[in-house]
Phi, psi and omega in degrees: 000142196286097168316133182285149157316144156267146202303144171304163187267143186295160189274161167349299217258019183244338178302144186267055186241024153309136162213163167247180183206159164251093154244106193328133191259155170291160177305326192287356166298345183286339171295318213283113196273354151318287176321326195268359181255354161281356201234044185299326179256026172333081173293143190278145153122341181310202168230162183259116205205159198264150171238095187233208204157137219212129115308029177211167199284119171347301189327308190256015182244000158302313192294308200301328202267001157328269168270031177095331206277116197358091194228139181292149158325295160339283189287335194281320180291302202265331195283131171293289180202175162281167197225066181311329203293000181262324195216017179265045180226350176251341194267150330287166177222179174257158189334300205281258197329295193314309164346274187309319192271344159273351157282350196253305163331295193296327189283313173295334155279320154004266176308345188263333200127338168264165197247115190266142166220172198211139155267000000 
């Protein structure tokens, strides 16, 4: 008797392995008058943080912008660490929901006061 197939597999991007991150930028991104001009309602004493999305565990995609490795400007110059208590409570997700929720993120520290920037 013939083995049935085995079921496909869900692809790459349906799959729960997305994540967003937060990473705190140094004070000194405020000299940068892009940043400062993406941040107009910017409250003084917030923190200033990078907003991204990943297929790879914050951790090592903190480091990869670190070292350079296809890295945001920001987070590679300025970024301090990661801020799991803003975003490890959404992790992991599928592809689609992470899109949306680092845009959903940023606009909500945004509104809190803090000064964001998202690629």
């Amino acid at each position: 008797m013939a083995r049935a197939a085995p079921p496909p597999r869900p692809s790459r991007r349906s799959r729960l392995h997305y994540h967003v991150y937060v990473v705190e930028l140094d004070d000194r991104v405020w000299n940068v008058a892009r940043f400062r001009r993406a941040n107009p309602d910017y409250l003084l004493g917030k923190p200033f943080v990078y907003v991204g999305m990943t297929g790879l565990d914050p951790d090592l995609r903190f480091d990869r912008h670190k070292a350079g490795i296809q890295a945001n400007a920001y987070a590679r110059e300025y970024g301090l660490r990661l801020l799991p208590a803003l975003y490890e409570r959404y992790n992991p997700m599928r592809y689609a929901d992470a899109k949306a929720m680092e845009v959903e993120l940023g606009i909500a520290l945004r509104a809190m006061g803090y000064g964001v920037w998202q690629a």
